[in-house]
C-alpha positions as CSV (number, residue, x, y, z in Angstrom):
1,X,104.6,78.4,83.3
2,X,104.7,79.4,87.2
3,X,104.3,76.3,88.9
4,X,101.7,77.5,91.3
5,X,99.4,78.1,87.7
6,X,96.5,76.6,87.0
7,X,97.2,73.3,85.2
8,X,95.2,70.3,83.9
9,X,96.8,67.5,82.4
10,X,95.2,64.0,80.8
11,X,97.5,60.9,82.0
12,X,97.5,57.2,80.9
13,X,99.1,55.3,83.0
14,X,100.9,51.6,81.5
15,X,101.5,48.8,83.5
16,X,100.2,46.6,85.9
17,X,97.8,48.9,86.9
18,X,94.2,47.4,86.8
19,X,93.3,45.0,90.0
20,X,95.8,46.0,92.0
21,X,93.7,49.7,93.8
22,X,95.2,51.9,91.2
23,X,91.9,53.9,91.0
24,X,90.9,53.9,94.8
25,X,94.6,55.7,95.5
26,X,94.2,58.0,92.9
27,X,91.2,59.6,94.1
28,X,92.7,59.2,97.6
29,X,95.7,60.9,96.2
30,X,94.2,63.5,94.2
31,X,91.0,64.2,96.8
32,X,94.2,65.5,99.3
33,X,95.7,67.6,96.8
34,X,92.7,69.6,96.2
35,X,92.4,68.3,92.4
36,X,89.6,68.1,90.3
37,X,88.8,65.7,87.6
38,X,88.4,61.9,87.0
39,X,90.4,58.3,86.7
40,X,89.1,55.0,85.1
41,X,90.3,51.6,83.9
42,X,90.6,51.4,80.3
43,X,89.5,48.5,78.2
44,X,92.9,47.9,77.1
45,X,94.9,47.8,80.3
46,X,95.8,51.5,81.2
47,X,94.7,53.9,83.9
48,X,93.2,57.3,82.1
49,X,93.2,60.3,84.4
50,X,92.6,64.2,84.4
51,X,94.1,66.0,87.2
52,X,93.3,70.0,87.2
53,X,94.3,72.5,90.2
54,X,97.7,74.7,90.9
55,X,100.5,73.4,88.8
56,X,102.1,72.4,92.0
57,X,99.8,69.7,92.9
58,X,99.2,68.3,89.5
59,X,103.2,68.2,89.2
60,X,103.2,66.2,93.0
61,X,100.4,64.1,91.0
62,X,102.6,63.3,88.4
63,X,105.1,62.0,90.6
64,X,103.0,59.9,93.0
65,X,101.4,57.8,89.6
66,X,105.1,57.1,88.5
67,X,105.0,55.0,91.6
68,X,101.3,53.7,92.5
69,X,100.0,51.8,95.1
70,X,102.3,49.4,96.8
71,X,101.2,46.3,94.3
72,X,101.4,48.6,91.2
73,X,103.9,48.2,88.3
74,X,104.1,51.3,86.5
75,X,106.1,51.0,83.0
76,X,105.1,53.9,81.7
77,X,103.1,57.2,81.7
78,X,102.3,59.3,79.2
79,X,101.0,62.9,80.4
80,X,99.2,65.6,77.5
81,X,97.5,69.2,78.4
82,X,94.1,68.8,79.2
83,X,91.0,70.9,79.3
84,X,90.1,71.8,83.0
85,X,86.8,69.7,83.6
86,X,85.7,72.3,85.8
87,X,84.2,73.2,89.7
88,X,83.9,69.8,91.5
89,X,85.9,66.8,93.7
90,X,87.9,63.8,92.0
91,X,85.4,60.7,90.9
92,X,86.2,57.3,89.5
93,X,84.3,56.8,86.5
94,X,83.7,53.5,84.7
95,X,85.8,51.3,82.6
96,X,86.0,52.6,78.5
């Protein structure tokens, strides 16, 4: 796949990654990459995401949630295709 492609992938981010502004970067993150879609806490310690736009910003995406915020401790992430959630910004949604 060309990298400048459409692309959305589904992300779940482990580590110490709750409490510590995961989500608020993200959407900072993704909001300046022109990407669509969504992150939340989930109920058993991860970050969930869905990043959609050119396969060149989801890829940059990718790489900036290895590291996180400064206080984050990412261990591991695990990345899956993804339907496109369609038109719109980047939101945090609650906790699941």
């Amino acid at each position: 796949m060309e990298q400048d492609e459409p692309r959305a992938v589904r992300v779940r981010i482990h580590g110490r990654v709750q409490g510590v502004w995961y989500r608020g970067w993200t959407v900072e993150r993704a909001t300046g990459l022109g990407l669509r879609g969504w992150v939340r806490n989930r109920a058993d310690g991860t970050v969930e995401a869905v990043f959609a736009g050119s396969g060149d910003a989801v890829e940059r995406m990718l790489v900036d949630c290895r590291a996180g915020p400064p206080a984050a401790r990412v261990v591991h992430i695990a990345v899956e295709p993804a339907e496109d959630p369609g038109p719109g910004g980047f939101a945090q949604r609650p906790t699941a």
